[in-house]
C-alpha positions in Angstrom: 74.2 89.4 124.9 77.3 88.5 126.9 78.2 90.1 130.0 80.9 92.8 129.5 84.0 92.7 132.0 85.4 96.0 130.9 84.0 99.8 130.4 83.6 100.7 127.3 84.8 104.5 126.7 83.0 106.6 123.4 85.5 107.2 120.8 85.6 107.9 117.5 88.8 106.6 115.8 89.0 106.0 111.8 89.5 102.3 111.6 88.6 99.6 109.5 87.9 95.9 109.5 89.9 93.0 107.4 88.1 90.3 106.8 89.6 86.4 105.3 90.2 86.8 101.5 91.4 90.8 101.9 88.2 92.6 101.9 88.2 96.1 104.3 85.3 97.3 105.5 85.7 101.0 106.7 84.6 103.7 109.2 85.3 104.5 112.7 84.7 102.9 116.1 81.6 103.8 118.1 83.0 102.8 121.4 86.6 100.9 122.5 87.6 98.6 125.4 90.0 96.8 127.2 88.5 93.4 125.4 87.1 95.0 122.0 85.2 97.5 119.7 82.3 98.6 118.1 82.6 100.0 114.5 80.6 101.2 112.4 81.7 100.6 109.7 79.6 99.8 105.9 78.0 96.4 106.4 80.0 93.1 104.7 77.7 90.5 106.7 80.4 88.8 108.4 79.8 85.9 110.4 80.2 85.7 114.2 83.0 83.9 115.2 84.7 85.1 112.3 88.5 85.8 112.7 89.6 89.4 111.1 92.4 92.5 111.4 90.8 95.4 113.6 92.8 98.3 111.5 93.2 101.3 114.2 94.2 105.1 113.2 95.8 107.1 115.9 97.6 110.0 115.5 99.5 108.8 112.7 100.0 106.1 114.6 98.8 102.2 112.9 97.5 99.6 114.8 96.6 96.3 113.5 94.9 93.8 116.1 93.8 90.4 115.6 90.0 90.3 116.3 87.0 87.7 116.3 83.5 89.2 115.0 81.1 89.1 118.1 78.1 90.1 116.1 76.7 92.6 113.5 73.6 95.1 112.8 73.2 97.7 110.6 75.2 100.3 112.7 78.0 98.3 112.5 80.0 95.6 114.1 81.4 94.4 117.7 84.8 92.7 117.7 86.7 91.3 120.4 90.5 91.3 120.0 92.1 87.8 119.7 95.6 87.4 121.5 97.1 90.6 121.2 100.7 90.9 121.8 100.9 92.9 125.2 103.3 95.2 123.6 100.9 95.8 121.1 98.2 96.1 123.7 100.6 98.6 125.8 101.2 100.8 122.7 97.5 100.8 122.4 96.5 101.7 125.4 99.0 104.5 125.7 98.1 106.0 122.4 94.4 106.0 123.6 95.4 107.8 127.0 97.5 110.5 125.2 95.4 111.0 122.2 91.5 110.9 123.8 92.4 110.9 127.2 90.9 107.2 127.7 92.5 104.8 130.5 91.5 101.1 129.9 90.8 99.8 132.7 91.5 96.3 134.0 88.6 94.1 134.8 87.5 93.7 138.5 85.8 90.2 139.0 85.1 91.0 142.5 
């Protein structure tokens, strides 16, 4: 398993997966962070690597995030996001903090 940089925070947020071709997987996210996702979401067997929309539901508020598939179980699957815009990634990570009171931390290295 790869190391993780960032915290991931709990969260339950309705959100689906798009996946090349148009197919949506849905459910909600297990867990978010600064780098990705966890969702569990009803299983479509994508491959790793595979490049897909995260779909994110916040307080009315739609988020659609570019995302590589990291790997998959039966719970679900772990993303990564792909090159977000930052304003996408600040609209984000403000929604998160007003909404379920999560900060996103940047990485320390150190």
């Amino acid at each position: 398993m790869p190391y993780r940089w960032c915290r991931r925070h709990a969260a339950r947020i309705r959100a689906a997966i798009r996946y090349p071709g148009g197919r949506t997987a849905h459910g909600n996210t297990r867990d978010i962070s600064l780098e990705g996702a966890f969702l569990e979401v009803e299983m479509v067997d994508p491959p790793p690597n595979a490049l897909v929309q995260l779909l994110l539901s916040i307080d009315g508020k739609q988020f659609c995030l570019p995302a590589v598939v990291v790997r998959h179980d039966i719970e679900g699957v772990a993303i990564r996001y792909h090159s977000p815009s930052d304003e996408l990634s600040r609209r984000l990570h403000g929604c998160l903090r007003e909404s379920h009171g999560i900060e996103l931390q940047t990485p320390s290295y150190a």
